[in-house]
C-alpha positions as CSV (number, residue, x, y, z in Angstrom):
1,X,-21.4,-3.6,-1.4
2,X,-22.5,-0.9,1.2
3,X,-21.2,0.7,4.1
4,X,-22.9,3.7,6.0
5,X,-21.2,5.9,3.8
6,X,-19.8,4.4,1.2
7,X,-20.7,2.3,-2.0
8,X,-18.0,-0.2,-3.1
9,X,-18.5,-0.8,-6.9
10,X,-17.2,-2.2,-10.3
11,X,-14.8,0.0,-11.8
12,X,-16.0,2.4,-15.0
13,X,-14.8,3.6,-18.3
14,X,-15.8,7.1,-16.8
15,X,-13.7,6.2,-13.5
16,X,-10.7,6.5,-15.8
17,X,-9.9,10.1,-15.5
18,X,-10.2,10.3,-11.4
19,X,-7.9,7.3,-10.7
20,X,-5.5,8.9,-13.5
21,X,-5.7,12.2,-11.2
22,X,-5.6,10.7,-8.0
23,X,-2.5,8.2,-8.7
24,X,-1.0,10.9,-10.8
25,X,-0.5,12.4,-7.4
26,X,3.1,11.9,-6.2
27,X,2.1,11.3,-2.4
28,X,-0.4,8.8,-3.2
29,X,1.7,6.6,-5.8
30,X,4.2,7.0,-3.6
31,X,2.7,4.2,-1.1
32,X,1.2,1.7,-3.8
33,X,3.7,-0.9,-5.2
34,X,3.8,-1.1,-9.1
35,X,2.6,2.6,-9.8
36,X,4.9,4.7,-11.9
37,X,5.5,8.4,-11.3
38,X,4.7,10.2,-13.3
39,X,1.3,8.1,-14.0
40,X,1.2,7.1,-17.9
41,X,-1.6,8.0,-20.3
42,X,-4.1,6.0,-20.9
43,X,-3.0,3.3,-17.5
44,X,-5.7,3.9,-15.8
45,X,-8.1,2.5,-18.8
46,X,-6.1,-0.5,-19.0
47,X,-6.1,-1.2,-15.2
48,X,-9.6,-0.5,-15.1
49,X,-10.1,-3.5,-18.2
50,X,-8.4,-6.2,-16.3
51,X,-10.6,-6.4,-13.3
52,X,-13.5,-8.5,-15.0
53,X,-10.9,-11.1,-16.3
54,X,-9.1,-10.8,-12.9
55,X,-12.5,-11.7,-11.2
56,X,-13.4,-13.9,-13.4
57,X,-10.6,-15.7,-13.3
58,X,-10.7,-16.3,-9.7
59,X,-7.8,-14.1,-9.0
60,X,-9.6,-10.9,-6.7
61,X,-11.6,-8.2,-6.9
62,X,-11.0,-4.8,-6.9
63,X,-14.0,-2.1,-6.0
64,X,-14.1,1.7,-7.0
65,X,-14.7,3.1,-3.8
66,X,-17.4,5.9,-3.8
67,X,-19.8,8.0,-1.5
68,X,-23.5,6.9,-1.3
69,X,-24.6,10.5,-0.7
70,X,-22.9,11.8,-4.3
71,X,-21.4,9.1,-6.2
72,X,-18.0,10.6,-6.1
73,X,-15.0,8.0,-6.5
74,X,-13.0,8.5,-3.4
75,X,-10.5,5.8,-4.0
76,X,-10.1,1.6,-4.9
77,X,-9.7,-1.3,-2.9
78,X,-8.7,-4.8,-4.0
79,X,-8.6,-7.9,-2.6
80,X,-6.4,-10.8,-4.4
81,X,-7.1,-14.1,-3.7
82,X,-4.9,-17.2,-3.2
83,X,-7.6,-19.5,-2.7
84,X,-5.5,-23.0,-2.0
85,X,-4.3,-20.8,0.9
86,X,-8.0,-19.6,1.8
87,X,-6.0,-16.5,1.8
88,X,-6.5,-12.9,0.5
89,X,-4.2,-9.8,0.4
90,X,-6.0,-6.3,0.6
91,X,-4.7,-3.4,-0.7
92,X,-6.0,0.0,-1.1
93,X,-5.4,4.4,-1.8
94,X,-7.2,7.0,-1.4
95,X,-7.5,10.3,-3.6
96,X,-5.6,13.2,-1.6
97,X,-8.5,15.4,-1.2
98,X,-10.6,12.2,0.7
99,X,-7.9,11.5,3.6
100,X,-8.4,11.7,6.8
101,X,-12.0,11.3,6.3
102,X,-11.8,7.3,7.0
103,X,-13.0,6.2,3.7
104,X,-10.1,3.3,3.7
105,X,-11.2,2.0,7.3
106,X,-14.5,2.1,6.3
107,X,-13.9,0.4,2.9
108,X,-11.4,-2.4,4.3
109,X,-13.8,-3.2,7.2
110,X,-16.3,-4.3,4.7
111,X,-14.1,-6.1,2.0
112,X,-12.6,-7.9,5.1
113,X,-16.1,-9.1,6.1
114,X,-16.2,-10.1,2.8
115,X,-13.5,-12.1,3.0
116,X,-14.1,-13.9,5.5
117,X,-18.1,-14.6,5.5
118,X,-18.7,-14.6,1.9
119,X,-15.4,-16.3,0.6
120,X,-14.5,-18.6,3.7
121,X,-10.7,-17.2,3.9
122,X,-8.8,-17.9,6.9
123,X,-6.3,-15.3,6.5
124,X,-6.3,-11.6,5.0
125,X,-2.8,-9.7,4.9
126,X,-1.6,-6.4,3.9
127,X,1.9,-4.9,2.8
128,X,2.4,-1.3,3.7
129,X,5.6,1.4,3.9
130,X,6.1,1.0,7.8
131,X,6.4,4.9,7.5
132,X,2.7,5.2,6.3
133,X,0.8,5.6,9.6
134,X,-2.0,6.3,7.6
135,X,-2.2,2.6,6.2
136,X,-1.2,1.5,9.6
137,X,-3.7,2.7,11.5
138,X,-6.8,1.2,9.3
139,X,-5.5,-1.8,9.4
140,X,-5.5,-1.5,12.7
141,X,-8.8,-0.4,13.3
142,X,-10.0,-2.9,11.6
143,X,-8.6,-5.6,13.4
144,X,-5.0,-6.5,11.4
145,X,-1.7,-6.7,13.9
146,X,1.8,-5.6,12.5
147,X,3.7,-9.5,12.3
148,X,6.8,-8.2,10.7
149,X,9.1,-6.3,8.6
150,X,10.4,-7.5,5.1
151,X,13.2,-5.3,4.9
152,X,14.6,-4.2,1.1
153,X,11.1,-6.2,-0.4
154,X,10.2,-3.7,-3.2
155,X,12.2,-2.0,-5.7
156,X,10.2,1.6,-5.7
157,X,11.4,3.9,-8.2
158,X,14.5,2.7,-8.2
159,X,15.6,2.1,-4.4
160,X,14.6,-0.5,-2.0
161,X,11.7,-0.1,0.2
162,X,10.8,-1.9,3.4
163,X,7.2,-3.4,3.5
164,X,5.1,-4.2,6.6
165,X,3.3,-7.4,6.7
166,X,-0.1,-7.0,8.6
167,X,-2.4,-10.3,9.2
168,X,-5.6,-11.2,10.3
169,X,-7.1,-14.6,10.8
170,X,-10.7,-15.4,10.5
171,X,-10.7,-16.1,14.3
172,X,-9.0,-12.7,15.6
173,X,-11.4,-10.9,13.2
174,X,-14.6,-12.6,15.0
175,X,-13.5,-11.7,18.1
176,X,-12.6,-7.7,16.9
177,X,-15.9,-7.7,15.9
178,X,-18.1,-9.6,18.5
179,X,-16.0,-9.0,21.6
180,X,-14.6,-12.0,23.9
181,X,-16.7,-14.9,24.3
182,X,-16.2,-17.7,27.0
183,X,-15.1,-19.8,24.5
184,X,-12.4,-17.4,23.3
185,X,-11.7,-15.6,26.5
186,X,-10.7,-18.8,28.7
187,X,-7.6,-18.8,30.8
């Protein structure tokens, strides 16, 4: 998949060494449940393995994010499915040295079009620290509102975390993306 800037592909053996940097990095693992600090040898082949099965399985996807101009990996975003729902929860990082740049906006904006015209989900949702305004902005920009806060939801590194639950339903993301209509827009 495409954006202006950006090519969203299947993970490579080759991508190994680049997610093993930028998840190495302490800020970055920081905000992604179920990554270990420091990051273990040879983790970033194994994740990188289970995305066909994952796929193929019916679970998700998850994309090596990239620029079109260069090819450089920039970051991943994923996308697991819970299809009796017709729901999908998106999750993403970025190396260090590509924030700020809006690589993740750019990347979510796509999967979540994805989502909702290629695989008919009602309903994507995200999990984020509520201190990450980072994460909380791109979901916003692309259309997500904050609906809560699970407070003590993840055991990170060995204290509880809070986790802020961002939703969008198929509808909401029409209207983001098309403006009101009379249909929507009626009093």
């Amino acid at each position: 998949m495409t954006t202006d800037r950006l090519l969203l592909r299947a993970f490579e053996a080759g991508d190994g060494r680049y997610v093993a940097e930028f998840v190495g990095d302490r800020e970055v693992a920081k905000t992604i449940d179920g990554i270990p600090h420091p990051y273990p040898d040879g983790a970033a082949v194994s994740w990188i393995s289970s995305h066909a099965v994952d796929a193929e399985a019916g679970n998700g996807y998850v994309w090596a994010v990239t620029r079109r101009r260069d090819g450089s990996l920039v970051g991943a975003i994923a996308l697991h499915l819970h299809p009796i729902h017709r729901r999908g929860d998106i999750g993403y990082w970025i190396g260090r040295p590509y924030w700020n740049q809006e690589f993740a906006s750019e990347a979510a904006q796509r999967v979540v079009a994805f989502a909702f015209q290629s695989l008919a989900l009602h309903r994507v949702q995200a999990f984020c620290l509520p201190s990450n305004a980072g994460s909380a902005r791109v979901l916003e920009r692309v259309g997500f509102r904050r609906e809560r806060l699970l407070r003590d939801y993840v055991l990170k590194w060995g204290e509880f975390q809070d986790r802020a639950v961002y939703g969008l339903l198929h509808d909401a993301w029409l209207e983001h993306n098309t403006g009101p209509t009379p249909e929507n827009n009626a009093d």
